[in-house]
C-alpha positions, -999 to +999 in steps of 0.1 A: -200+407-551-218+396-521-227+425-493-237+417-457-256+447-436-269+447-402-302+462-396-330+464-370-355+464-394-373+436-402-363+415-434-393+419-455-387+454-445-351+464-455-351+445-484-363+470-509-348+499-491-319+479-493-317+475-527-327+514-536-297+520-513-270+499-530-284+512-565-279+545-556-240+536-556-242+521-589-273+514-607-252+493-636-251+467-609-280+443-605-291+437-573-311+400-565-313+372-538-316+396-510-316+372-480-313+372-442-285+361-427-313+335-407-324+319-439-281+317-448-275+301-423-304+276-425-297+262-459-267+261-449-266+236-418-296+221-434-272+186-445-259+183-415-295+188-396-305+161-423-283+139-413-287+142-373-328+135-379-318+103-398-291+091-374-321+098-346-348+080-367-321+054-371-317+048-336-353+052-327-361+018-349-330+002-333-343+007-300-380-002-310-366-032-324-346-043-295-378-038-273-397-059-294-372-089-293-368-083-252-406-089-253-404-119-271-380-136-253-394-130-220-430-140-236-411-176-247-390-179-212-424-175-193-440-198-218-413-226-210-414-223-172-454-219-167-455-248-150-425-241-125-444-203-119-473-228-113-461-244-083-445-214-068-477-198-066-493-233-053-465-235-028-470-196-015-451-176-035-468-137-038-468-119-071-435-096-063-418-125-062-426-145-097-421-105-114-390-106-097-380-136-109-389-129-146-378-093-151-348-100-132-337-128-163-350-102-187-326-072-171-302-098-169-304-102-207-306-070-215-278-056-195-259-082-211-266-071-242-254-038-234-223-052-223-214-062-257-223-029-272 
């Protein structure tokens, strides 16, 4: 037989009045796992809050991973066209415009990698 009772005590509290109280009905009857409705209802969504903290560490590493491969392939594209940055900055250009030119291949490939998604 389960029993549920509101109170305005606090848990540690009521418990053992609790118990002298539903003894006092019928002391044949055992009472045990005297719980608050808080600590119910925690093991009881504790699965599913499992399961949400893995699907967010999941996508945490996703996301960490995709940053790391971004990185690398703008580290190899500017690698491959050194010499072109080169003689854009001989031939005047200013520093906003070679980061322009490289982040906006590297939004490029990212946006199209969201695309896909």
């Amino acid at each position: 037989m389960s029993l549920v009772a509101r109170t305005l005590c606090p848990h540690h509290s009521s418990n053992r009045r609790f118990g002298v109280r539903y003894q006092s009905v019928d002391p044949t009857l055992p009472v045990f796992n005297i719980r608050s409705m808080t600590d119910v209802m925690d093991v009881s969504i504790a699965p599913r809050r499992f399961s949400a903290e893995l699907v967010g560490v999941f996508a945490a590493v996703a996301m960490l991973l995709s940053s790391i491969g971004i990185y690398g392939l703008l580290a190899y594209m500017v690698g491959q066209r050194s010499r072109e940055i080169g003689i854009r900055v001989a031939l005047g250009a200013q520093r906003p415009d070679i980061l322009k030119l490289i982040l906006g291949k590297g939004l490029l490939l990212a946006g199209t990698g969201l695309r896909l998604d």
